[in-house]
Residue, then its C-alpha position, 0 to 999 in steps of 0.5 A: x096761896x098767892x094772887x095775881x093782884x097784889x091784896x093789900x096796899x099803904x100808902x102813908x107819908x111817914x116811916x112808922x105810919x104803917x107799922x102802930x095801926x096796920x103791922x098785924x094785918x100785913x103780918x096776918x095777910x103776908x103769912x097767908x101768902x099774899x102780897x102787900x105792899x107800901x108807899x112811903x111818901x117822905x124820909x121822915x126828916x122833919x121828926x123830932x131827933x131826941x138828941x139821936x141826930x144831928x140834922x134832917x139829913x142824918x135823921x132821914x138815914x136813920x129813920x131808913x135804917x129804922x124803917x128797914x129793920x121794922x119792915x123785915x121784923x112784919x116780913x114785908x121785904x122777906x115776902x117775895x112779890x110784897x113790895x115798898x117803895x120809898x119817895x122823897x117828898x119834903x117831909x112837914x112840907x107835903x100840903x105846899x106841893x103839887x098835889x097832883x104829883x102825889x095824886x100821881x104817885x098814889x094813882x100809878x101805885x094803885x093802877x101798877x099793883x092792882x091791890x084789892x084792898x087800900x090804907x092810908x089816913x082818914x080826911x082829919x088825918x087821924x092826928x090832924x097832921x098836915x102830911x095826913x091830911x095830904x095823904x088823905x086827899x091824894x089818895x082819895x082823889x087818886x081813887x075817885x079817878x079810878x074807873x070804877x071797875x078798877x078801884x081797890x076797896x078803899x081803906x081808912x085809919x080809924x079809931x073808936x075814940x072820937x077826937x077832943x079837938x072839935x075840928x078834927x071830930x068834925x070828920x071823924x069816921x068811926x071803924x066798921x072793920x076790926x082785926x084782932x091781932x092778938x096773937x102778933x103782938x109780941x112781933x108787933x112791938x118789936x117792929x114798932x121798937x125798931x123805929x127808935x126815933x120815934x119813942x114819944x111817938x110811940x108813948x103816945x100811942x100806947x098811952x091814948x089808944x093803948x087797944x089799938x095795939x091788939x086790936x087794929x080798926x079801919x074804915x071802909x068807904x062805901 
């Protein structure tokens, strides 16, 4: 069944920020005919390189390639009416521009493609990664000034592990929505294996959340 409105939307700084914690439920969704979308808000070119690369540059078309590749592997870009949309905002730099152009992008997306449901990262950013973070209050600001009628449910990454670092702990919202994703496993790991260059990335995923992987949790903003 397909709806006028789009069901559900990311919006995320990095390439891999959809597919450790949300690719099973894009899957889920996406095969029962909805659309879904995804809002990249950098290329990625800050990462590590892992001797793959050789600059920021040559390590932003890989990540494009790597990103493509995963996106097909979910059935993003193969879904018609499922959409991403790729931006150029300096990645690691994201918290030294105009939050109101990110507010921007995040509000045009939402008022654009209707969704009913919104992802991105939580207010510690989950990690406490700068880029996170600026996402977060983007997005959020870009909801909060939404009409109220018109707001998507909105959407945090989140885990039942409580952080170690007290800062981060400090505004740590545990989920209170569990997708088991069990059965999209095996799809799962082979469109997290695409984003090569992010292999320590994706270790230390597995090695500190290795649940997250079958079992995928969000919070929702009441």
């Amino acid at each position: 069944m397909t709806d006028a409105r789009m069901k559900f939307l990311i919006i995320v700084p990095h390439p891999d920020d959809e597919v450790y914690g949300a690719s099973g439920t894009l899957m889920n969704l996406l095969e029962e005919g909805h659309r879904c979308g995804l809002v990249t808000l950098t290329r990625g070119e800050a990462g590590r390189t892992l001797g793959l690369a050789e600059g920021p540059e040559e390590l932003a078309r890989m990540r494009e390639v790597e990103l493509a590749a995963c996106l097909e592997v979910i059935g993003l870009t193969t879904t018609p009416g499922s959409v991403h949309e790729q931006h150029t905002f300096p990645d690691k730099y994201l918290k030294d521009q105009p939050l109101e152009a990110l507010i921007e992008v995040a509000r045009e997306a939402m008022t654009r493609h209707r969704p009913e449901t919104v992802l991105t990262f939580p207010p510690n950013g989950s990690n406490g990664h700068p880029d996170h973070v600026t996402t977060h209050r983007a997005v959020k600001a870009a909801w909060d000034a939404l009409p109220e009628n018109d707001r998507p449910v909105l959407w945090y990454y989140a885990s039942d592990t409580p952080p170690e670092n007290e800062d981060l702990l400090a505004e740590w919202l545990p989920p209170n929505i569990r997708h088991d994703v069990a059965s999209r496993v095996v799809r799962k790991l082979q469109a997290i294996a695409c984003h090569r260059t992010q292999a320590l990335s994706t270790v230390d995923f597995i090695r500190k959340v290795p649940e997250r992987i079958v079992l995928e949790t969000f919070y929702a903003v009441e």
